[in-house]
C-alpha positions as CSV (number, residue, x, y, z in Angstrom):
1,X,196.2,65.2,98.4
2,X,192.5,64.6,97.5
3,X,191.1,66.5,94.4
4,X,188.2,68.8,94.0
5,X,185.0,68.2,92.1
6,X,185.1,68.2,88.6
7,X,182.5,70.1,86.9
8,X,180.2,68.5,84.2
9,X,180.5,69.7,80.6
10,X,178.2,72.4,79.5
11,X,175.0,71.8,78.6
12,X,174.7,68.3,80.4
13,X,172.6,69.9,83.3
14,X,169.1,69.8,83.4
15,X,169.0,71.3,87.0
16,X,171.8,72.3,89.9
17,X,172.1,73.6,93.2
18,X,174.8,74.8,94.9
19,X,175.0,74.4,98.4
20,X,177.2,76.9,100.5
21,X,181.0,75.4,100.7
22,X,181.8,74.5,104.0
23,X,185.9,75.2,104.7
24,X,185.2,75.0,108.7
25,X,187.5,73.9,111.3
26,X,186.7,72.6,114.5
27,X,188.7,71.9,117.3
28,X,187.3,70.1,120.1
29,X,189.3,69.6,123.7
30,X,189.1,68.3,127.2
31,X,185.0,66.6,127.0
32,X,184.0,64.9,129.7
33,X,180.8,63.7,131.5
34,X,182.0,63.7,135.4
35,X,180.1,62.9,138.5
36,X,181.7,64.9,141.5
37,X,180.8,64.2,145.5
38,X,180.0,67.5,148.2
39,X,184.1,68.2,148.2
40,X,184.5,69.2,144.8
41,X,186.3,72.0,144.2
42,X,188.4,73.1,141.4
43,X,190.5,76.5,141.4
44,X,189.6,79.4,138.9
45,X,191.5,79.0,135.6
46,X,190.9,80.3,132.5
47,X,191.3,78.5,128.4
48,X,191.1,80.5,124.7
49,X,188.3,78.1,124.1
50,X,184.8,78.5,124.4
51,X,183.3,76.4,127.3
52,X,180.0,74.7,127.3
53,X,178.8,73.4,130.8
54,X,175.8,71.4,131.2
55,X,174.5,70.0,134.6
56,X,172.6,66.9,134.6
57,X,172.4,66.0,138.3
58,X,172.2,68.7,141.3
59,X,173.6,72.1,141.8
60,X,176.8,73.9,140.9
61,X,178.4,76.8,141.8
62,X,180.1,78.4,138.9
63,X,182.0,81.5,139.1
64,X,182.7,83.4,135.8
65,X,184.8,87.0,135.9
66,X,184.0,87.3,139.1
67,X,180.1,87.1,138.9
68,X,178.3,83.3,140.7
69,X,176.1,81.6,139.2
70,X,173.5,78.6,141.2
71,X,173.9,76.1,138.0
72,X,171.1,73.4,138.5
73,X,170.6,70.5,137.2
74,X,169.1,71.2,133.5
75,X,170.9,74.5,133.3
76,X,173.5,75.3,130.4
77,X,176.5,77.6,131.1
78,X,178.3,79.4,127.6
79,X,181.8,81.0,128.9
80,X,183.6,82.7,126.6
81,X,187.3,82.4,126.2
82,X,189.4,84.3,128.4
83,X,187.3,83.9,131.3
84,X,188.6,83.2,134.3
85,X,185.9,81.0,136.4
86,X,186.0,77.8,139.2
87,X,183.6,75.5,140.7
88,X,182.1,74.4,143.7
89,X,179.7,71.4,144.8
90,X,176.6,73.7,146.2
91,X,175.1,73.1,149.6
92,X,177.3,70.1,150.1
93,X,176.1,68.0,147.9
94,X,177.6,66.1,144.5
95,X,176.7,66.9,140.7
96,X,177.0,65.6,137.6
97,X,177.8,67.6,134.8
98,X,178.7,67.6,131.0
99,X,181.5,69.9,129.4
100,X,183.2,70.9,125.9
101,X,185.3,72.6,125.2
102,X,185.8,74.2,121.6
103,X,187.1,76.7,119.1
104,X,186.1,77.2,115.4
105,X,187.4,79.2,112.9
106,X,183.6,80.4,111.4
107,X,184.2,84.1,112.0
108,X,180.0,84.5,111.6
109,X,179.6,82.0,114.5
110,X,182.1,83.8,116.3
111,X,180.7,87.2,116.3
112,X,177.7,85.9,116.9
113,X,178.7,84.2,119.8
114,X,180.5,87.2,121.3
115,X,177.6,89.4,121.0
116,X,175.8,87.4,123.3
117,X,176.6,88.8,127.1
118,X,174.7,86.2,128.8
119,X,176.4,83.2,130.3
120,X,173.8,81.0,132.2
121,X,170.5,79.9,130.3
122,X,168.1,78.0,132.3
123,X,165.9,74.9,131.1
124,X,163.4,76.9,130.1
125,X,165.7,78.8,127.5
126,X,165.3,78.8,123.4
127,X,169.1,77.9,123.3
128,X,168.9,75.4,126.2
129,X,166.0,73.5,124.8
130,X,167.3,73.8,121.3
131,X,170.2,71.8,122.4
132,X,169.8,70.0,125.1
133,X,168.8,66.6,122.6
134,X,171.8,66.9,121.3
135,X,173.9,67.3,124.6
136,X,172.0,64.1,125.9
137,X,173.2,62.3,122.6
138,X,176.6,63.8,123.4
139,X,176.1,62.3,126.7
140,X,175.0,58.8,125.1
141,X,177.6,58.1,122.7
142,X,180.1,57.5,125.6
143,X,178.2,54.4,126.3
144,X,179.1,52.8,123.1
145,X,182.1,50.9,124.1
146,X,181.3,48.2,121.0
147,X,182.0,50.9,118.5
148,X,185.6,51.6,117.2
149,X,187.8,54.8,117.8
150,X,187.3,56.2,114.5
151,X,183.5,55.6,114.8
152,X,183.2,56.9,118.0
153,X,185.1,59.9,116.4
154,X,183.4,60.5,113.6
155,X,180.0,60.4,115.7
156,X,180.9,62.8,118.4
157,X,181.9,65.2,115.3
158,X,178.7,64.6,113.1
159,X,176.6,65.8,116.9
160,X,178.9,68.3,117.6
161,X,178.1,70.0,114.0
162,X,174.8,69.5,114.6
163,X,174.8,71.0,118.0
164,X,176.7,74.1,116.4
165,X,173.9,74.4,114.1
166,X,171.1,74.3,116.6
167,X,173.0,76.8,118.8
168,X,173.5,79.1,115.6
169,X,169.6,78.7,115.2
170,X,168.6,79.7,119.0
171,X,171.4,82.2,119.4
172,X,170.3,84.5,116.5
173,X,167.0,84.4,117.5
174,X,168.2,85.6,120.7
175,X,170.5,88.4,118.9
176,X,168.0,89.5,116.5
177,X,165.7,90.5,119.5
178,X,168.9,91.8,121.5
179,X,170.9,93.3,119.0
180,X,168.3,94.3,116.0
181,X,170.9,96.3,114.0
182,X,174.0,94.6,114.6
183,X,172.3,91.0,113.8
184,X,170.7,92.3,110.0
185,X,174.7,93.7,109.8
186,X,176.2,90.0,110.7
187,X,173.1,88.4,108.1
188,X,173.9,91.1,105.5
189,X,177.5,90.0,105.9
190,X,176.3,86.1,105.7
191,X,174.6,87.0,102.1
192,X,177.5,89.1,101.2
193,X,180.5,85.5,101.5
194,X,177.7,83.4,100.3
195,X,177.3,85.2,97.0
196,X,181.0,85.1,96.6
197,X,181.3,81.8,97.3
198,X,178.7,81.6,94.7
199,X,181.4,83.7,92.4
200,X,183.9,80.6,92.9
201,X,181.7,78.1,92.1
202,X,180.0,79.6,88.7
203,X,184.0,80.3,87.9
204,X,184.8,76.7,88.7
205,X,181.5,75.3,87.2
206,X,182.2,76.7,84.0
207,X,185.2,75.3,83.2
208,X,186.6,77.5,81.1
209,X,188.2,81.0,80.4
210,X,185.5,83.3,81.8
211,X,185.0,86.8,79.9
212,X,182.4,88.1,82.8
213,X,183.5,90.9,85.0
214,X,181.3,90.1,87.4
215,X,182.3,91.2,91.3
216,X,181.8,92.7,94.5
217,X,180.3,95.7,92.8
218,X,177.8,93.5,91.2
219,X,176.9,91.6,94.5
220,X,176.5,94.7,96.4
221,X,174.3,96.4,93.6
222,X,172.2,92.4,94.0
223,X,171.8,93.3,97.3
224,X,170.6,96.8,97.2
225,X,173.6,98.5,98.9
226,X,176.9,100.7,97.8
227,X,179.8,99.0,97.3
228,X,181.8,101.1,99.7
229,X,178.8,99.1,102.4
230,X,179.1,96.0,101.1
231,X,183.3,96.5,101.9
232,X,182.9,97.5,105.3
233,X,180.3,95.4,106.5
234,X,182.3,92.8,105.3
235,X,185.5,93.3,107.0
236,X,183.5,94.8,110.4
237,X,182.2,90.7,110.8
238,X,185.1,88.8,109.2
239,X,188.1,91.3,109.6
240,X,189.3,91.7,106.3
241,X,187.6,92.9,102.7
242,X,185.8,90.9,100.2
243,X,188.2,90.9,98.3
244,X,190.9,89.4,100.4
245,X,188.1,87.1,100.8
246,X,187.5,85.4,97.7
247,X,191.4,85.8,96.7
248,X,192.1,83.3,99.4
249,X,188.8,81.3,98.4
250,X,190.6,81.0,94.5
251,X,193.9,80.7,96.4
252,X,192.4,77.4,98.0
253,X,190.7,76.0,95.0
254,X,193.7,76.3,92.9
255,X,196.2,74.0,95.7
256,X,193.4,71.4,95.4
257,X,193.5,71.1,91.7
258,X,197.3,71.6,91.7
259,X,197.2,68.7,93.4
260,X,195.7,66.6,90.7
261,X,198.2,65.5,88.4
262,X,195.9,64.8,85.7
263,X,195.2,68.7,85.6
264,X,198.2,71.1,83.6
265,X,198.3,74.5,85.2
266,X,197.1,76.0,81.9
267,X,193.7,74.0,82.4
268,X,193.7,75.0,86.2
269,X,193.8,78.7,85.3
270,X,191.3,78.4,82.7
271,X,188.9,76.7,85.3
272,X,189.1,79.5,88.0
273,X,188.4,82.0,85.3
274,X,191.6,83.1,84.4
275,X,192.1,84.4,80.5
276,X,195.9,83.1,80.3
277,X,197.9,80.9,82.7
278,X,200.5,83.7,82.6
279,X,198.1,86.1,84.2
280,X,197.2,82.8,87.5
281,X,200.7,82.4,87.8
282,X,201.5,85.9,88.7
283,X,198.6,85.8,91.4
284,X,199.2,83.1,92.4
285,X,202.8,83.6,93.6
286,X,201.8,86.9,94.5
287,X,199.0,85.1,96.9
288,X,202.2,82.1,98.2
289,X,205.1,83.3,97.5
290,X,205.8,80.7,95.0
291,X,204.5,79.7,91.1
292,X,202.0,77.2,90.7
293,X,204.9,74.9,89.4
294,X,206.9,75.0,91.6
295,X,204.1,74.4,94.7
296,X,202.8,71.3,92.7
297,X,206.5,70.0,92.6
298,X,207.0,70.8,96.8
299,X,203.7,68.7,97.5
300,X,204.5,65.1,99.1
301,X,203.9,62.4,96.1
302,X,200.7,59.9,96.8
303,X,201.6,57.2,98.9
């Protein structure tokens, strides 16, 4: 089990930043870059994955719940999951188009993505041309036949994070104009998980028993709001309360550094802020069902 980072003792830094932890995962299914002739035709289905459909050469017909859309060559479909939709070559002619398929578990991203309505975007589009460089370099990596598996793997997942990020940049720009009030709610929410991430890490950095009683009621009064606000903002984006939140954050953080053998529980509780280990062990079994003991002694030895 790989360990976390290891703070520096106080009073050696001259300057930090803390960039925003990133626990994100990604599944990616079914991508393909197919050429199809004037026959093509393939039956409506539906998946629980976001689909992203780019056409490259020629005309499509894409039907999504229902509605057709005349996809041409440029164009960039976004169907949502649970959507049932076919396709069709268009005036009897071939096409060549790009798709992926994905799902993330970024609950922001998510309720972002679901506020948009649209499905088609034309060339012309903010979020087509924001990543349509990346979908060519998508496109491109397939070529590479010198390059190994895990290369080729860790590629395609270094441009699909970066495509994520320029669609998160075009789509909110998109929203904010679209959906004024419900986009400040999903950025207010953003501020809201940062800051207690930012709780974690000033816990963590520290290194030792904490005597703050610093919280959500602090971050909400930081950001100008009532705490009962900051609360249900919170859970209206991510589905459960700030609370729940950064309990699972320090739930995390404390299997990683269990899994360190060089690190005794007592130390481990004193580096997420707790005043005595007997104080972590009850939350934490109260968090996993089990004490921290006894989780460090059902982890798989090093091989």
């Amino acid at each position: 089990m790989s360990s976390t980072y290891l703070p520096p003792a106080l009073g050696e830094s001259v300057h930090e930043v803390f960039y925003p932890d990133v626990q994100t995962t990604v599944n990616l299914f079914a991508i393909h870059l197919r050429s199809v002739g004037a026959d093509w035709d393939y039956p409506a289905h539906e998946h629980p994955q976001y689909e992203l459909n780019y056409v490259t050469e020629g005309e499509q017909y894409m039907t999504v719940d229902g509605k057709l859309y005349i996809q041409k060559a440029g164009e960039l479909l976004l169907i949502p999951p649970g959507s049932i939709h076919s396709s069709l070559s268009h005036k009897g002619k071939g096409f060549t188009y790009f798709c992926m398929h994905f799902d993330i578990d970024d609950q922001l991203f998510l309720s972002l993505l679901a506020r948009i309505k649209q499905v088609l975007f034309d060339a012309d589009s903010p979020v087509t041309r924001q990543i349509e460089p990346v979908l060519r370099k998508l496109m491109s990596s397939a070529d590479n036949r010198a390059a190994s598996t895990m290369v080729q793997r860790m590629q395609l997942q270094s441009a699909v994070f970066e495509l994520f990020g320029h669609l998160w940049e075009a789509v909110s720009q998109e929203a904010a104009q679209l959906f004024t009030d419900g986009y400040e709610k999903i950025e207010l929410a953003h501020q809201i998980r940062n800051r207690l991430q930012g709780l974690v890490s000033q816990q963590f950095k520290q290194g030792r028993e904490s005597t703050s009683h610093y919280g959500i009621d602090d971050i909400a009064a930081e950001l100008g709001i009532s705490s009962s606000h900051c609360n249900r903002v919170f859970r209206q984006v991510y589905g459960q309360s700030p609370r729940v939140y950064l309990s699972e954050m320090v739930l995390h953080e404390a299997k990683v550094l269990l899994g360190n053998p060089k690190l005794s529980v007592q130390n481990i509780a004193a580096m997420l802020g707790y005043k005595d280990i007997a104080h972590f062990s009850r939350q934490f079994k109260r968090w996993s069902g089990i004490s921290p003991t006894r989780y460090r002694l059902e982890q798989p030895a090093p091989e």
